[in-house]
C-alpha positions as CSV (number, residue, x, y, z in Angstrom):
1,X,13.2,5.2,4.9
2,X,9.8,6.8,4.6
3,X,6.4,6.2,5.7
4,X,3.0,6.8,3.6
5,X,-0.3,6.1,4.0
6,X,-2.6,5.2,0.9
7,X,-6.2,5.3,0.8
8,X,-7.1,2.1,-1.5
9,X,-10.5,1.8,-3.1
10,X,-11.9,-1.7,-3.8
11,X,-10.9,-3.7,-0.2
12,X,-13.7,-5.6,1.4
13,X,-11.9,-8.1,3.5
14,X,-9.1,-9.4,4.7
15,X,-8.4,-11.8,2.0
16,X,-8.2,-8.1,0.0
17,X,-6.0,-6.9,2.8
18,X,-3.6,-10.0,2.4
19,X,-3.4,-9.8,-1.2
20,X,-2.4,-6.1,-1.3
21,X,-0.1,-6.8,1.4
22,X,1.8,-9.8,-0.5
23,X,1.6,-7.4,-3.7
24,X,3.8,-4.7,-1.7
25,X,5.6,-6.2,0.1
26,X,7.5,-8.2,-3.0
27,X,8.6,-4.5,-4.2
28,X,12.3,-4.2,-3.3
29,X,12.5,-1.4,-0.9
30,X,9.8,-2.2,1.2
31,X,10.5,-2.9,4.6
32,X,6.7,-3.0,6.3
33,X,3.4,-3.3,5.3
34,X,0.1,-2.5,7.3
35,X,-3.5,-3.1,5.1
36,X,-6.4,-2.3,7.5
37,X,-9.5,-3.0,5.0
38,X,-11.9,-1.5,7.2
39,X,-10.8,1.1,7.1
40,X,-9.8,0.7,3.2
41,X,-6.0,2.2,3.7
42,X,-2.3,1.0,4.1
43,X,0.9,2.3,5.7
44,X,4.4,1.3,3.9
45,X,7.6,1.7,5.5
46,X,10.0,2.1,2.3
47,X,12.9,3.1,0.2
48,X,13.2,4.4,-3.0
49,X,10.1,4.3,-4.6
50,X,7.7,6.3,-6.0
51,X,4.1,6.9,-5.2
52,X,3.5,5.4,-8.8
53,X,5.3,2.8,-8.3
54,X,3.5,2.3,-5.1
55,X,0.6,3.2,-7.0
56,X,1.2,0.3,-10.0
57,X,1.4,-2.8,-7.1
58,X,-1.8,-1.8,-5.9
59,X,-3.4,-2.1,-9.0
60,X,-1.8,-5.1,-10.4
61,X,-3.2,-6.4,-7.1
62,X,-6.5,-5.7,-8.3
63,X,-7.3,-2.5,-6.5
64,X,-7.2,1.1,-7.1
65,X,-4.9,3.6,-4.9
66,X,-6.7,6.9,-4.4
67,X,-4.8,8.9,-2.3
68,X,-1.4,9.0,-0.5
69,X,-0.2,11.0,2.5
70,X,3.4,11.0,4.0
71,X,3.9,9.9,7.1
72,X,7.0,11.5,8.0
73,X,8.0,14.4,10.2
């Protein structure tokens, strides 16, 4: 399992937040899914997947993913 945060461009509320958060978390291989739209980023908790594919659910969503940063130690 690893952790990444993504900074995503385009949020301006929570109904943003929600969306990218049902968007995500249908991926298989996600486990959790945090969308703070204040400040405009989200944590996922997953396995297997790539930061593209990561990357593709964001924008299908509507919104653009700008920049990610592992989590992990």
């Amino acid at each position: 399992m690893s952790k990444v945060e993504i900074q995503i461009e385009g949020m301006t509320c929570g109904h943003c937040a929600m969306t990218i958060t049902k968007e995500l978390s249908g991926l298989a291989g996600v486990s959790n899914v945090q969308v703070d739209h204040e400040k405009g980023s989200a944590v996922i908790e997953q396995s297997g997947l790539s930061n593209d594919q990561l990357s593709e659910a964001i924008t299908a969503a509507g919104y653009t993913a700008k920049e990610f940063t592992s989590l992990d130690a």
